[in-house]
Backbone as XML, in Angstrom:
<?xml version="1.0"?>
<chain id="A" units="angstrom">
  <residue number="1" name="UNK">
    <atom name="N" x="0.835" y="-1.193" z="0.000"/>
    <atom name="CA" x="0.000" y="0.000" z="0.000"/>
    <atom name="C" x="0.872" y="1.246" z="0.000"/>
  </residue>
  <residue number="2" name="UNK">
    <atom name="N" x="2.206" y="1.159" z="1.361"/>
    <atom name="CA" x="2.642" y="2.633" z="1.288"/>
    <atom name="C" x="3.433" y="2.719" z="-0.507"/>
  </residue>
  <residue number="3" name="UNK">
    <atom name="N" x="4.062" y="1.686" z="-0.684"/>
    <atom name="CA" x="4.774" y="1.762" z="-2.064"/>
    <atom name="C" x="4.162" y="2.506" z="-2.899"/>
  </residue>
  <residue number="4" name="UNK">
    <atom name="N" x="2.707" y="1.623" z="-3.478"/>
    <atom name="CA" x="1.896" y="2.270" z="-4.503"/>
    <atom name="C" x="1.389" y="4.079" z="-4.047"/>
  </residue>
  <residue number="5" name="UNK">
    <atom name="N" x="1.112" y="4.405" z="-2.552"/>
    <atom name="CA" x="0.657" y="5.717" z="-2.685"/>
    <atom name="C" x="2.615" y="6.440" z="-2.820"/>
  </residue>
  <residue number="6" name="UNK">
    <atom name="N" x="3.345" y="6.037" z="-1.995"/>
    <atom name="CA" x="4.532" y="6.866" z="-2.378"/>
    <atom name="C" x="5.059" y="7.031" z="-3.974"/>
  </residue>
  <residue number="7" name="UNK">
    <atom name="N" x="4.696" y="6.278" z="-4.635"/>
    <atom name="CA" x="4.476" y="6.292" z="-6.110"/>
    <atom name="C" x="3.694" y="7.557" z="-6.537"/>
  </residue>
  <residue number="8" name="UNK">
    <atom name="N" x="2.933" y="7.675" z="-6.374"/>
    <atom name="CA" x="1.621" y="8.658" z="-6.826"/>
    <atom name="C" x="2.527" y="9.789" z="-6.207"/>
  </residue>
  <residue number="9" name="UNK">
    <atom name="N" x="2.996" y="10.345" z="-4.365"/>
    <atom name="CA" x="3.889" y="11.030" z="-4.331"/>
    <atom name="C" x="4.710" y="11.217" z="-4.854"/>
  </residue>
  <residue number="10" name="UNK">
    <atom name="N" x="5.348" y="10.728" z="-5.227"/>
    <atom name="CA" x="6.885" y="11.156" z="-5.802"/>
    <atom name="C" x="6.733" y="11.537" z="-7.314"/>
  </residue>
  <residue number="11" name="UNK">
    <atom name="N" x="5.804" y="11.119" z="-7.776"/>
    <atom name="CA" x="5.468" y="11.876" z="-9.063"/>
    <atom name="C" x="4.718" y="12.931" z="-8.900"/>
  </residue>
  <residue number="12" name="UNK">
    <atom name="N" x="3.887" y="13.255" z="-8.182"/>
    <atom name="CA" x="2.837" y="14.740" z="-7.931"/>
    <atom name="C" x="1.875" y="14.009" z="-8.360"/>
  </residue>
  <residue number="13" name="UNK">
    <atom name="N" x="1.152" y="13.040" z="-7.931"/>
    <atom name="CA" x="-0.067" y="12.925" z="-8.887"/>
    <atom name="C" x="-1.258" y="12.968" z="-8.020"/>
  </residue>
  <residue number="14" name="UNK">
    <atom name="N" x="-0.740" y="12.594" z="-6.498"/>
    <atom name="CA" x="-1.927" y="12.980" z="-5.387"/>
    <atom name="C" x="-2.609" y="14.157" z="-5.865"/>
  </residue>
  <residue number="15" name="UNK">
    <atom name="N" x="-3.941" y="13.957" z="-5.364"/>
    <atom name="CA" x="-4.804" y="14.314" z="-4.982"/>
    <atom name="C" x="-5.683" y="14.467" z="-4.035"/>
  </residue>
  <residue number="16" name="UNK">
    <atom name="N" x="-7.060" y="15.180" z="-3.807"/>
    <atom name="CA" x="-7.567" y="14.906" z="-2.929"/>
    <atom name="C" x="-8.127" y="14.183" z="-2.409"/>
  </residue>
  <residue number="17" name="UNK">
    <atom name="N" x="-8.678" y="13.629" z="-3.813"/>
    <atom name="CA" x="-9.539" y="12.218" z="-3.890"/>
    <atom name="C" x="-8.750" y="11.008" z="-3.643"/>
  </residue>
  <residue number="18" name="UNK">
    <atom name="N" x="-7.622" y="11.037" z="-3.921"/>
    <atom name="CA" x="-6.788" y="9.936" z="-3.533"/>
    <atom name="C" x="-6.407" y="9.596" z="-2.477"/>
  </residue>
  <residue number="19" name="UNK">
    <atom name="N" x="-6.123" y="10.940" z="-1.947"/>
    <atom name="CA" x="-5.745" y="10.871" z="-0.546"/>
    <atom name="C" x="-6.709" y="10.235" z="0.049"/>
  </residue>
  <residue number="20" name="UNK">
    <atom name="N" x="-8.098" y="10.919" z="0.220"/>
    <atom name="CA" x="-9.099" y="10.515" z="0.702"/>
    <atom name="C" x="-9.162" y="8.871" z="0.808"/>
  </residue>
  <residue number="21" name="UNK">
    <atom name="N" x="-9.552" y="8.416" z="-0.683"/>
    <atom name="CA" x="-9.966" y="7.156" z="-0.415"/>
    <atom name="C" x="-8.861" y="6.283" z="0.342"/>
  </residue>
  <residue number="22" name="UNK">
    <atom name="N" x="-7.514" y="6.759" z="0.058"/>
    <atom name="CA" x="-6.465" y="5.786" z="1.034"/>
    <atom name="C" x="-6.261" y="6.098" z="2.560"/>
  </residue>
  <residue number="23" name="UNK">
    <atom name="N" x="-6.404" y="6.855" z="2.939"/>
    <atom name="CA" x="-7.025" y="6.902" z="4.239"/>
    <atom name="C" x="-7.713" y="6.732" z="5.109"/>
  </residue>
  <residue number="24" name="UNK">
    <atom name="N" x="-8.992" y="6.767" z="4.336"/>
    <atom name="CA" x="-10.317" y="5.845" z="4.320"/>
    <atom name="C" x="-10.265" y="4.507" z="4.576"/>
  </residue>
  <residue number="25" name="UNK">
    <atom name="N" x="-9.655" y="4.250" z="3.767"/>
    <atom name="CA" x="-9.695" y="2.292" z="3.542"/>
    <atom name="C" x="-8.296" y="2.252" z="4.625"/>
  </residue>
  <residue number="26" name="UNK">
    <atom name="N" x="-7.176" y="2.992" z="4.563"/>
    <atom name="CA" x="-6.573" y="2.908" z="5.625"/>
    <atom name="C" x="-7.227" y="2.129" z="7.247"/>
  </residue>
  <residue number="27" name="UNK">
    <atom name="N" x="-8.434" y="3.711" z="7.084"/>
    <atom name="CA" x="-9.018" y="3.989" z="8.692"/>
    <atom name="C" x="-9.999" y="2.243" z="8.958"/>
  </residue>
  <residue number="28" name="UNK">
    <atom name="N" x="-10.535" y="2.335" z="7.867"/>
    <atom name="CA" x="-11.693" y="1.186" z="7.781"/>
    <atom name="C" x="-11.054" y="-0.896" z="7.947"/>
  </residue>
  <residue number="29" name="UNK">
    <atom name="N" x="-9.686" y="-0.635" z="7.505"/>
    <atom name="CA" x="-8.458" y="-1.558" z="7.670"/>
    <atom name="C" x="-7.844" y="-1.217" z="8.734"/>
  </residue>
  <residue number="30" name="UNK">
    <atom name="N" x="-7.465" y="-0.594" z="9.559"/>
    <atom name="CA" x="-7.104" y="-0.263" z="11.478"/>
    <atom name="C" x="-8.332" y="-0.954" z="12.461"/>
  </residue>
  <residue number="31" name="UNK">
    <atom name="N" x="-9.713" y="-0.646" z="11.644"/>
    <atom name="CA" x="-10.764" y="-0.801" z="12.910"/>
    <atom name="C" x="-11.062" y="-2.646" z="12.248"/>
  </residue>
  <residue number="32" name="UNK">
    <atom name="N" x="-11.149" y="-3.072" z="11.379"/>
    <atom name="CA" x="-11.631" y="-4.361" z="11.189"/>
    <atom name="C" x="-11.127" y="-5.442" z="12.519"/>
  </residue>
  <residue number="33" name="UNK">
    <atom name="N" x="-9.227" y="-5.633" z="12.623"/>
    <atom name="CA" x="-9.611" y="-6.602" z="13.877"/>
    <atom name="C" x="-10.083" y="-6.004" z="15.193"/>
  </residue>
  <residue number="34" name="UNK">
    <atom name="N" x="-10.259" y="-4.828" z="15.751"/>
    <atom name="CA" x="-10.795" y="-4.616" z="16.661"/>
    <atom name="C" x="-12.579" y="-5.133" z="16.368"/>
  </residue>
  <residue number="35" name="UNK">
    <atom name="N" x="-13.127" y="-5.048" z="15.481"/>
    <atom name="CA" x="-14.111" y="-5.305" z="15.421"/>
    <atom name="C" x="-14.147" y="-6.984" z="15.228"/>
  </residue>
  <residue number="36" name="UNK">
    <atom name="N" x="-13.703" y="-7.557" z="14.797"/>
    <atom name="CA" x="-13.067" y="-9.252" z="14.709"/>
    <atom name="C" x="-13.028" y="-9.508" z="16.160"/>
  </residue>
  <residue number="37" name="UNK">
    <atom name="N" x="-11.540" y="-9.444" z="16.183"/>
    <atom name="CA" x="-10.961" y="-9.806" z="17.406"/>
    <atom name="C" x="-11.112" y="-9.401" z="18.938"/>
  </residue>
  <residue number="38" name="UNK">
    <atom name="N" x="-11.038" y="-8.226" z="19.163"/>
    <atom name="CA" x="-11.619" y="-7.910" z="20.271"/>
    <atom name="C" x="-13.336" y="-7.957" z="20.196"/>
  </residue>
  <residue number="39" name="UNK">
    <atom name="N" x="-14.231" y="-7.115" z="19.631"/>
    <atom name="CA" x="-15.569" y="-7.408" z="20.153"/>
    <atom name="C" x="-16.056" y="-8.412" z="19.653"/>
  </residue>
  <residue number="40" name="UNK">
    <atom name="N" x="-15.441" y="-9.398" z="18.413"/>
    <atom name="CA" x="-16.186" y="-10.798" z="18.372"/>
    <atom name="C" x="-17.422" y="-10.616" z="17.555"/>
  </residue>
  <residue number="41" name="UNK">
    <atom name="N" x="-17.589" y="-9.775" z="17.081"/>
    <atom name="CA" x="-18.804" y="-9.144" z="16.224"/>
    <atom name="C" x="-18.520" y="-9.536" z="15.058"/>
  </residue>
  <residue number="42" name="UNK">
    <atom name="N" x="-18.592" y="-11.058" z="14.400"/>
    <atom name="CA" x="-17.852" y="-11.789" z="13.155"/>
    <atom name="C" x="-19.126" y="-11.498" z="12.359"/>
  </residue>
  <residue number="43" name="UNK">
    <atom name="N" x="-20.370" y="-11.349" z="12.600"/>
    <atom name="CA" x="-21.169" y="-10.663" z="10.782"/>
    <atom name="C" x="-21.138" y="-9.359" z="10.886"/>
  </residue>
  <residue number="44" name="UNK">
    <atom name="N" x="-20.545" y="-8.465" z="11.774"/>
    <atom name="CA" x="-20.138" y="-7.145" z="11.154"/>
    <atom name="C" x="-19.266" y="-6.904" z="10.878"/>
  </residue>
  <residue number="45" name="UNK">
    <atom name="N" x="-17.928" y="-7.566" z="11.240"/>
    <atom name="CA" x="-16.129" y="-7.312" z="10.942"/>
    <atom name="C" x="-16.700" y="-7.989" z="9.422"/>
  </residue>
  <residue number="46" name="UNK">
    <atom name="N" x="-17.987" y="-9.013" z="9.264"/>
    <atom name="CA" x="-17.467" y="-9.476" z="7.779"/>
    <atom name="C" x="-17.953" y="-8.525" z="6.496"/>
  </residue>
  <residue number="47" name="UNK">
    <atom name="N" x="-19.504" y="-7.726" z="7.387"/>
    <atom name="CA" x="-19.916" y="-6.551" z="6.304"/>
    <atom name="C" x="-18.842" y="-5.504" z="6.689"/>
  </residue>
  <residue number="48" name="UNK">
    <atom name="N" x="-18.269" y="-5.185" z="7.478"/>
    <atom name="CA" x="-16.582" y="-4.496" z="7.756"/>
    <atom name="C" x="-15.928" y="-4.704" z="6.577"/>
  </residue>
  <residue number="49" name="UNK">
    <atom name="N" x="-15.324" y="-5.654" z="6.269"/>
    <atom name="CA" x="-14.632" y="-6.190" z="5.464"/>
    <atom name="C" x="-14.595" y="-6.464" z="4.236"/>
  </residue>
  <residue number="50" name="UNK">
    <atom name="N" x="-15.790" y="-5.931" z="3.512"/>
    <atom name="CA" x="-16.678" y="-6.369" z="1.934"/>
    <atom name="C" x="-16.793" y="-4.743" z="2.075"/>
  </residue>
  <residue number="51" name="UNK">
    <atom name="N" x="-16.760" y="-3.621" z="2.975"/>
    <atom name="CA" x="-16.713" y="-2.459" z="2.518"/>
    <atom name="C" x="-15.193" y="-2.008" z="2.231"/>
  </residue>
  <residue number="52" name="UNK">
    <atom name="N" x="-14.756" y="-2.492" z="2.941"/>
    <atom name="CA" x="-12.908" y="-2.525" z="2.904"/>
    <atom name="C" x="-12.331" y="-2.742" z="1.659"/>
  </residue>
  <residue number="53" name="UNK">
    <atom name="N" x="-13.068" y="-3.841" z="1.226"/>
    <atom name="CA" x="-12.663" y="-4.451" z="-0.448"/>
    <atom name="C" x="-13.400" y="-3.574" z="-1.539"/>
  </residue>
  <residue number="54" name="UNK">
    <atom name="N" x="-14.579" y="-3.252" z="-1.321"/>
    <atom name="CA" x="-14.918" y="-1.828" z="-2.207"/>
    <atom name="C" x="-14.221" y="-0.824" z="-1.895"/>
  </residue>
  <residue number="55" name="UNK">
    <atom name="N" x="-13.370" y="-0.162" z="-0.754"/>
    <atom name="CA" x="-12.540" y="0.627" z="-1.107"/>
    <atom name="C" x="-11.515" y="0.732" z="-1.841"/>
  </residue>
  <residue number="56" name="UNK">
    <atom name="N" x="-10.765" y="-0.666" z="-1.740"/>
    <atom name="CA" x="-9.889" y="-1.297" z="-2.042"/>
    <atom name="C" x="-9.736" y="-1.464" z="-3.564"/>
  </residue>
  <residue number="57" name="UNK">
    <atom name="N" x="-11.052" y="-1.412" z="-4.120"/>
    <atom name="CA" x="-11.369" y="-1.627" z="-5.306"/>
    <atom name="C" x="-11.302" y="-0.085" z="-6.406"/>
  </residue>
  <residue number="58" name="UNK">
    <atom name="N" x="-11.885" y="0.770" z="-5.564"/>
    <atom name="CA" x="-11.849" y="2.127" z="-5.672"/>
    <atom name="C" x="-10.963" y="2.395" z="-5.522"/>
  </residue>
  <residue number="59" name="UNK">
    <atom name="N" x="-9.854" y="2.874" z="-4.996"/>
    <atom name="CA" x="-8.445" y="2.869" z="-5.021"/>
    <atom name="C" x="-7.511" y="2.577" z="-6.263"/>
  </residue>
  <residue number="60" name="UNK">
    <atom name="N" x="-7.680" y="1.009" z="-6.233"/>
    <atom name="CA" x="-7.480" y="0.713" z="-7.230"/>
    <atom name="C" x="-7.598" y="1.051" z="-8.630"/>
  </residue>
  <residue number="61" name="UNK">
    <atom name="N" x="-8.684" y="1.837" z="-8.571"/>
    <atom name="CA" x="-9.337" y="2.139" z="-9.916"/>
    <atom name="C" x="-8.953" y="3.526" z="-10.073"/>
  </residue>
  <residue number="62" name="UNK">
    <atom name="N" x="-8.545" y="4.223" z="-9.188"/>
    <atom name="CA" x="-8.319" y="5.604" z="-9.008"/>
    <atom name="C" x="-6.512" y="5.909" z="-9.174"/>
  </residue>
  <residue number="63" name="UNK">
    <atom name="N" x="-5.833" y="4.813" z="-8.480"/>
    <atom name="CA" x="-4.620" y="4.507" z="-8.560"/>
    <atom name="C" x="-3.830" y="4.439" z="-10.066"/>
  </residue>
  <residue number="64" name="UNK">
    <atom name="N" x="-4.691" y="3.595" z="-10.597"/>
    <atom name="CA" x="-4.502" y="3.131" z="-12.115"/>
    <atom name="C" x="-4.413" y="4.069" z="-13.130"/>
  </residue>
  <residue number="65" name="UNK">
    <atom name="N" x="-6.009" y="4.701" z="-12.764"/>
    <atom name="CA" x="-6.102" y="6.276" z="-13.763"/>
    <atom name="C" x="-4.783" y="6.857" z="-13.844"/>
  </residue>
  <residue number="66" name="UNK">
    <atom name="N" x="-4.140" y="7.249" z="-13.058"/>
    <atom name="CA" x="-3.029" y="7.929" z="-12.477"/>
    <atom name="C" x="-1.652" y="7.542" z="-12.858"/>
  </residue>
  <residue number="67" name="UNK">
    <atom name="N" x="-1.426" y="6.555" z="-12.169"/>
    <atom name="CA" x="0.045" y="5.864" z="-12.572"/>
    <atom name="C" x="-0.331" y="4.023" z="-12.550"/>
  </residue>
  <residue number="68" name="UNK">
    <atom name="N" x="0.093" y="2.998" z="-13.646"/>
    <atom name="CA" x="-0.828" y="1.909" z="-13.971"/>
    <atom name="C" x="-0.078" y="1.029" z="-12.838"/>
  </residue>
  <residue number="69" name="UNK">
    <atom name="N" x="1.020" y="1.420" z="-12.667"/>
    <atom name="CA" x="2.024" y="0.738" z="-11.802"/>
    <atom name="C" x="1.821" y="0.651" z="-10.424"/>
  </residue>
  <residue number="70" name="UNK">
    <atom name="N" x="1.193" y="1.815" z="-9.965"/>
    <atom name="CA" x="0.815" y="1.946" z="-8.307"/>
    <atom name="C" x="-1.013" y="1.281" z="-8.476"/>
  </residue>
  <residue number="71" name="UNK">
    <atom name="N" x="-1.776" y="1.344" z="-9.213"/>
    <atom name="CA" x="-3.247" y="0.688" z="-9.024"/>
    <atom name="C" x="-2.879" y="-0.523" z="-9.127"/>
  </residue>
  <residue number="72" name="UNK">
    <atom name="N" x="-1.739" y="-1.352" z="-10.473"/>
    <atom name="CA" x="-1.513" y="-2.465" z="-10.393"/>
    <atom name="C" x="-0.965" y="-3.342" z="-8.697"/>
  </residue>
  <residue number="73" name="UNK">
    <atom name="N" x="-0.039" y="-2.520" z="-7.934"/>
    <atom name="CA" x="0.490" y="-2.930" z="-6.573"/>
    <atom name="C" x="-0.178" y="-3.081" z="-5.676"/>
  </residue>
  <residue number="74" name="UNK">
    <atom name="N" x="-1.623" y="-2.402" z="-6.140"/>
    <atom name="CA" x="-2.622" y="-2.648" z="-4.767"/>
    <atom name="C" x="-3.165" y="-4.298" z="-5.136"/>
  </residue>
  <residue number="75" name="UNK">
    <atom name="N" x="-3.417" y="-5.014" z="-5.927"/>
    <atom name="CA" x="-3.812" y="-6.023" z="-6.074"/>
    <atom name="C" x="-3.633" y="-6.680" z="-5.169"/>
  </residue>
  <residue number="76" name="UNK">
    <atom name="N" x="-2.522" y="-7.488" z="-4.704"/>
    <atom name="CA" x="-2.212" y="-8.679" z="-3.776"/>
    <atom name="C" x="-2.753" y="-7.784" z="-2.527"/>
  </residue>
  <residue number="77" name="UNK">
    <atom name="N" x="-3.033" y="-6.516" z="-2.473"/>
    <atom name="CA" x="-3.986" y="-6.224" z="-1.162"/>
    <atom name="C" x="-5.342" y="-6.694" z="-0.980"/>
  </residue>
  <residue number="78" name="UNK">
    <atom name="N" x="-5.678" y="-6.469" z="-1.969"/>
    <atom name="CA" x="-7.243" y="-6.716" z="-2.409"/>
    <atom name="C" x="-7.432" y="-8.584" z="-2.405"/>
  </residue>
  <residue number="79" name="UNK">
    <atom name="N" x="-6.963" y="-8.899" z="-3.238"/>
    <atom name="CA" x="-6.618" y="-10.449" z="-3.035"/>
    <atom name="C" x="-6.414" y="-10.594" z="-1.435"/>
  </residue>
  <residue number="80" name="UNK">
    <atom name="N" x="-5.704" y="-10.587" z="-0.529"/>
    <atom name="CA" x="-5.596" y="-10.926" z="0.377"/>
    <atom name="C" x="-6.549" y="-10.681" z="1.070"/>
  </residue>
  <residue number="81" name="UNK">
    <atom name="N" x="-7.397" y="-9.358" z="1.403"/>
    <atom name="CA" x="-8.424" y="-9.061" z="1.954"/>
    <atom name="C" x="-9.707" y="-10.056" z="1.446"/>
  </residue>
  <residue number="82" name="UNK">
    <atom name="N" x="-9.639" y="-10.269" z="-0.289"/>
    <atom name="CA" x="-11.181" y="-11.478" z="-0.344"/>
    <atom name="C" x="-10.719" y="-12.615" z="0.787"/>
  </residue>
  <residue number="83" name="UNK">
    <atom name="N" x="-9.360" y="-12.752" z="0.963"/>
    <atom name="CA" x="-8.841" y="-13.722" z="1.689"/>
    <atom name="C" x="-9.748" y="-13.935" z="2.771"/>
  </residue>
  <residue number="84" name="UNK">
    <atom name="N" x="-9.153" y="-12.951" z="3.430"/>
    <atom name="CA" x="-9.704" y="-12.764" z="4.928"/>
    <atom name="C" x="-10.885" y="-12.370" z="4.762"/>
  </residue>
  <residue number="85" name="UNK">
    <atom name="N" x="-11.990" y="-12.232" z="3.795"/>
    <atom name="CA" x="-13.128" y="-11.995" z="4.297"/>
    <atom name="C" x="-13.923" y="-13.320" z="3.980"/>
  </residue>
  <residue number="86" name="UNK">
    <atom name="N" x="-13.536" y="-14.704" z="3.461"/>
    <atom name="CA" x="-13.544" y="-15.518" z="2.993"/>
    <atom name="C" x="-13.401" y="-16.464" z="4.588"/>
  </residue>
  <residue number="87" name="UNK">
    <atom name="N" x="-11.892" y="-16.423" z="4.860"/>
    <atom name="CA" x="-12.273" y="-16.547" z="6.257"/>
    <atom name="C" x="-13.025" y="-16.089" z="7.834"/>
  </residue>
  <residue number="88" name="UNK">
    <atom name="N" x="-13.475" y="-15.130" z="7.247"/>
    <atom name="CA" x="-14.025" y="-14.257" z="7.973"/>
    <atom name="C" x="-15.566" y="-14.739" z="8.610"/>
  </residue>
  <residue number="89" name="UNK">
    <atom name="N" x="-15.999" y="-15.211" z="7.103"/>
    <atom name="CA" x="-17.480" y="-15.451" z="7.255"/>
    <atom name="C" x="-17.613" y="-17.142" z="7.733"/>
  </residue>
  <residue number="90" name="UNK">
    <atom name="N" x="-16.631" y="-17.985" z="7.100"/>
    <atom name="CA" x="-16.792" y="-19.369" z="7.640"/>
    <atom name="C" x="-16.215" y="-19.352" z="9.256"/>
  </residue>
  <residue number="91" name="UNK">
    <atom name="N" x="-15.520" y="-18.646" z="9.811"/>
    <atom name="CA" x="-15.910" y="-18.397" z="11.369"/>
    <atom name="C" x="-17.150" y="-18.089" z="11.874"/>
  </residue>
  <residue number="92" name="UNK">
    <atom name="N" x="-17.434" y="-17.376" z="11.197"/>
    <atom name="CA" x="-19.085" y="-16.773" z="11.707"/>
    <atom name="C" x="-19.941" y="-17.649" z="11.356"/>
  </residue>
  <residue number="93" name="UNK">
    <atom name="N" x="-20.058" y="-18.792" z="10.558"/>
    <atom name="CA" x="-20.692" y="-19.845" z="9.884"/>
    <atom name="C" x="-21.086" y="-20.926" z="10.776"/>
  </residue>
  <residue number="94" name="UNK">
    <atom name="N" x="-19.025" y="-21.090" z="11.009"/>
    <atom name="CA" x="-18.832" y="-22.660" z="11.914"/>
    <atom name="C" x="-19.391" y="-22.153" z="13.358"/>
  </residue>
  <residue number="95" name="UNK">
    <atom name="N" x="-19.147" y="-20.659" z="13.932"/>
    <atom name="CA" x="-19.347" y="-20.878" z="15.214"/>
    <atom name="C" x="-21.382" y="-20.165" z="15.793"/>
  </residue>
  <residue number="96" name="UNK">
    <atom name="N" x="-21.963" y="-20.225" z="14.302"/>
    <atom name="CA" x="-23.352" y="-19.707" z="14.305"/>
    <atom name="C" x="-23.657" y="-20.458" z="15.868"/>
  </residue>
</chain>
């Protein structure tokens, strides 16, 4: 993540909107295991987590416009997050 936005820095290509959404999905990716792990709230860390990946997605798409190299680097983020929201929900499944 920092790679691809220091990319966008170091060329000038930030914005506001960019900023925004990576901060965002930043903020929304800080609170998920507190919402997991500490309060145990596994069908909201998992709708948590499917908004995380629409940011993630947005980003992406915003990243790309910009420089193809920094939207391309967010991928294995995004991938990893279907990850975990994949596991996310068969916890909440197995321990209904």
């Amino acid at each position: 993540m920092g790679i691809s936005y220091g990319t966008l820095e170091d060329k000038e290509l930030n914005d506001s909107k960019s900023k925004i959404i990576y901060y965002l999905q930043l903020f929304v990716n800080a609170l998920w295991p507190i919402i997991f792990f500490t309060l145990k709230w596994r069908l909201f860390a998992f709708i948590w987590i499917i908004l995380l990946a629409i940011l993630i997605i947005v980003m992406i798409i915003n990243f790309y416009k910009k420089d193809k190299t920094a939207g391309l680097l967010q991928i294995p983020y995004l991938l990893w997050t279907l990850f975990a929201s994949y596991l996310n929900i068969s916890i909440y499944l197995l321990n209904k």
